[in-house]
C-alpha positions as CSV (number, residue, x, y, z in Angstrom):
1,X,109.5,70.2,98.7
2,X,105.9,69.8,99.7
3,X,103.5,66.8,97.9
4,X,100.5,68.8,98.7
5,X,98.3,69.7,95.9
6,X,96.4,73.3,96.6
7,X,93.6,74.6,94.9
8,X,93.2,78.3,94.3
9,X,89.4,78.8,95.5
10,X,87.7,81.3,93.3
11,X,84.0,81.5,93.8
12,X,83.2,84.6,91.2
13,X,85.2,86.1,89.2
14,X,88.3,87.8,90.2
15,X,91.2,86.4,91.8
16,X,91.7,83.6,94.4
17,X,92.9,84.2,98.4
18,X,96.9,84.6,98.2
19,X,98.2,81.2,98.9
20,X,101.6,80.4,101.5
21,X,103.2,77.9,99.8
22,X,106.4,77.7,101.7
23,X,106.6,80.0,105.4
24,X,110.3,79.3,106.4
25,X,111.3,81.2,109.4
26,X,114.9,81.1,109.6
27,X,115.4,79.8,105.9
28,X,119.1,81.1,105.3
29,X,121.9,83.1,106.1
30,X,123.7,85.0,104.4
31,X,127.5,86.9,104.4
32,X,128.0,90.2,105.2
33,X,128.5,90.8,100.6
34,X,125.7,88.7,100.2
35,X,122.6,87.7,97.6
36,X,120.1,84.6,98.1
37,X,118.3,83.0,94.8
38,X,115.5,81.0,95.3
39,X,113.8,78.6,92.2
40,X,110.5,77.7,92.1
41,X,109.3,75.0,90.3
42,X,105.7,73.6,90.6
43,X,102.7,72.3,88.2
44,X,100.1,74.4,87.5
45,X,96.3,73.0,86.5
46,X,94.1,74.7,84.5
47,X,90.5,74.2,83.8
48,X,88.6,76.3,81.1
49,X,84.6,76.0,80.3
50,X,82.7,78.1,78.6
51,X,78.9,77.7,76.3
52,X,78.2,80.3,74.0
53,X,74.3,80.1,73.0
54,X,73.1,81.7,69.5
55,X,69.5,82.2,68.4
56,X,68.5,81.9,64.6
57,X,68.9,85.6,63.0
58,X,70.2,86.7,66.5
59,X,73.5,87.9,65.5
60,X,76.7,87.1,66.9
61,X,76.9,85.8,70.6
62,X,80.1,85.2,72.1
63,X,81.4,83.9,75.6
64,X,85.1,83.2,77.0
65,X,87.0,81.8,80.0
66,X,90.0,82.8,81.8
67,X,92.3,80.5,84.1
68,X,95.9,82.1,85.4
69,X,98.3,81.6,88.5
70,X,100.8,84.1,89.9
71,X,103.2,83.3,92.2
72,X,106.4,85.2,94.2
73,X,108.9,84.7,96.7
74,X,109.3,87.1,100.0
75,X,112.7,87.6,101.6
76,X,112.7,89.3,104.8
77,X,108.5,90.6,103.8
78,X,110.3,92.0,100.8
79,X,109.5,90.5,97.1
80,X,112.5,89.2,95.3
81,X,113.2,90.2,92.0
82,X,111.6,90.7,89.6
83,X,108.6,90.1,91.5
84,X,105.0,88.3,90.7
85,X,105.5,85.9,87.9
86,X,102.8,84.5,85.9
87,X,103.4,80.7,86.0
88,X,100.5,79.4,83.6
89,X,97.5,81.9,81.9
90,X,95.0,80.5,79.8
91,X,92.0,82.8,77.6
92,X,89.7,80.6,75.6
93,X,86.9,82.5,73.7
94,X,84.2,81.4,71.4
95,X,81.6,82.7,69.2
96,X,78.5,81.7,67.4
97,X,76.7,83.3,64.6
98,X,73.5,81.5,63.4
99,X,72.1,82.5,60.6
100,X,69.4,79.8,58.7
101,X,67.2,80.4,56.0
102,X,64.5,78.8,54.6
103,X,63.3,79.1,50.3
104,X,60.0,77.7,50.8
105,X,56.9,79.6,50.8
106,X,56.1,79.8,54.6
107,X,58.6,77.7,56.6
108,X,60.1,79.0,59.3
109,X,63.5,78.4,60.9
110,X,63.5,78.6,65.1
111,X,65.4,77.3,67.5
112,X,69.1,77.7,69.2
113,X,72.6,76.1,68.8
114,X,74.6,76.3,71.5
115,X,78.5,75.5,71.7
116,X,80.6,74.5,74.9
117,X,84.3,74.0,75.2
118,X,86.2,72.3,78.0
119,X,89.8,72.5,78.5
120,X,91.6,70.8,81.4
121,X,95.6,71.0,81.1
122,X,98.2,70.3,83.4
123,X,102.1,71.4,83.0
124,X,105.4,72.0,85.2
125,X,107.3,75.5,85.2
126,X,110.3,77.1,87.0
127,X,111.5,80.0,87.7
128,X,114.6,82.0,89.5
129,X,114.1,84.8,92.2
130,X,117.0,87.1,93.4
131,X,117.6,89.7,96.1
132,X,120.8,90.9,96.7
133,X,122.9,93.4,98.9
134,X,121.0,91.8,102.1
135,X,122.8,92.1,105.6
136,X,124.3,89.4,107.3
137,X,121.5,87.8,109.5
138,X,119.2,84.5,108.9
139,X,116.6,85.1,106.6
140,X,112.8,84.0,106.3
141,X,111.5,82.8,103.2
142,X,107.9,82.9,102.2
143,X,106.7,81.7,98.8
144,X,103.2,82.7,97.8
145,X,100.6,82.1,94.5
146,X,97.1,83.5,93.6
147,X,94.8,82.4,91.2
148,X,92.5,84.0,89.1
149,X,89.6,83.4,87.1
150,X,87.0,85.6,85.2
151,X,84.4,84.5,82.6
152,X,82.1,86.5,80.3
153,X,79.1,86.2,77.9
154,X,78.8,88.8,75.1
155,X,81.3,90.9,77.5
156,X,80.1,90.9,80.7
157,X,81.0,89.4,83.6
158,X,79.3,85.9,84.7
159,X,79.6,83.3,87.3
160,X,81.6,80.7,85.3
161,X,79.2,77.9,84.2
162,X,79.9,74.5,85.4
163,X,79.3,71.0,84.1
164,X,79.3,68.0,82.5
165,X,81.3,67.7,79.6
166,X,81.5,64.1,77.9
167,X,81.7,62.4,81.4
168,X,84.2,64.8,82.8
169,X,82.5,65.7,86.0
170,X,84.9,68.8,86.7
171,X,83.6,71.0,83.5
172,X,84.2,74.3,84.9
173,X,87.1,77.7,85.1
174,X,89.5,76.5,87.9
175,X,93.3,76.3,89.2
176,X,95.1,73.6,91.3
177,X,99.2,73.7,92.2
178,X,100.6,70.5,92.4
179,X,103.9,69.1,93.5
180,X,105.3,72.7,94.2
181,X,109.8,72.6,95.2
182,X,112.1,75.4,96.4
183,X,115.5,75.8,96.2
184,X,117.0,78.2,97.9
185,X,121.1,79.3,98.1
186,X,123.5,82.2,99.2
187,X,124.8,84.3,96.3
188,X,128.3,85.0,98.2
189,X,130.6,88.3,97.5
190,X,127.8,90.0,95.6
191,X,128.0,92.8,94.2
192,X,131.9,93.0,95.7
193,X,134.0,94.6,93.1
């Protein structure tokens, strides 16, 4: 178990460096019939930020933030089954339509309304890895995670705004692993009939 938190540094959109969680060199061995499970557990962080801006009589504007984190588990430099697993993903979209009037004989309406939304969650999940049929020898282990992040405004791309949101100093897309454990064990006689 490691007490380490790790952040998944996106700068831009896209996704994150891959991440070596665990890098256990002789993690196991197993029989000459045998499997190894592994179980990874760890919290994933998500923050979520996005401002979608409307001008009056400008029609529809719309903006949205993405957050996820993948991780896997190598055997051997072989993924277990059933491969990259999608530990948390978060989409948040907004949008703003403006559209003011005014009955009086010359006024006019101007101006924009802009809306921002922050979300900053925090939650634990597991999940079970397998490889089987695997020779008798020691096994390495290597357990890896990437993050990924992509904002847009009216469907394009952007750099994911950042700020500050009711005192929250973080206000911005982002992913952090926290308290990540692994259990790993020999699956004996498997697949013996």
């Amino acid at each position: 178990s490691a007490s380490n938190v790790y952040l998944a540094p996106v700068t831009q959109s896209g996704n994150s460096p891959e991440l070596t969680l665990y890098d256990i060199p002789q993690a196991i061995k197993t029989s000459s019939t045998g499997g190894v499970s592994a179980i990874l557990s760890m919290e994933c962080a998500l923050w979520t930020y996005n401002i979608t801006t409307d001008l009056v009589g400008g029609g529809k504007s719309s903006s949205s933030s993405r957050a996820a984190l993948k991780a896997w588990v190598e055997i051997d430099g072989q993924q277990m089954e059933p491969g990259q697993v999608t530990y948390c993903d978060r989409l948040q979209a907004t949008e703003l339509e403006v559209d003011l009037g005014c009955s009086l004989t010359g006024c006019q309406v101007t101006g924009q309304i802009a809306l921002g939304l922050f979300q900053r969650t925090k939650n634990a999940n597991s999940f079970t890895y397998f490889k089987g049929g695997l020779p008798a020898i020691v096994h390495s282990i290597k357990v890896k995670a990437q993050g990924f992040i992509e904002c847009r405004n009216n469907g394009a791309p952007i750099t994911c705004p950042t700020g500050i949101v009711d005192g929250y100093a973080d206000g911005g897309t982002q992913i952090a692993i926290g308290a990540p454990s692994l259990l790993v064990e020999e699956q004996q006689n498997w697949g013996k009939s």
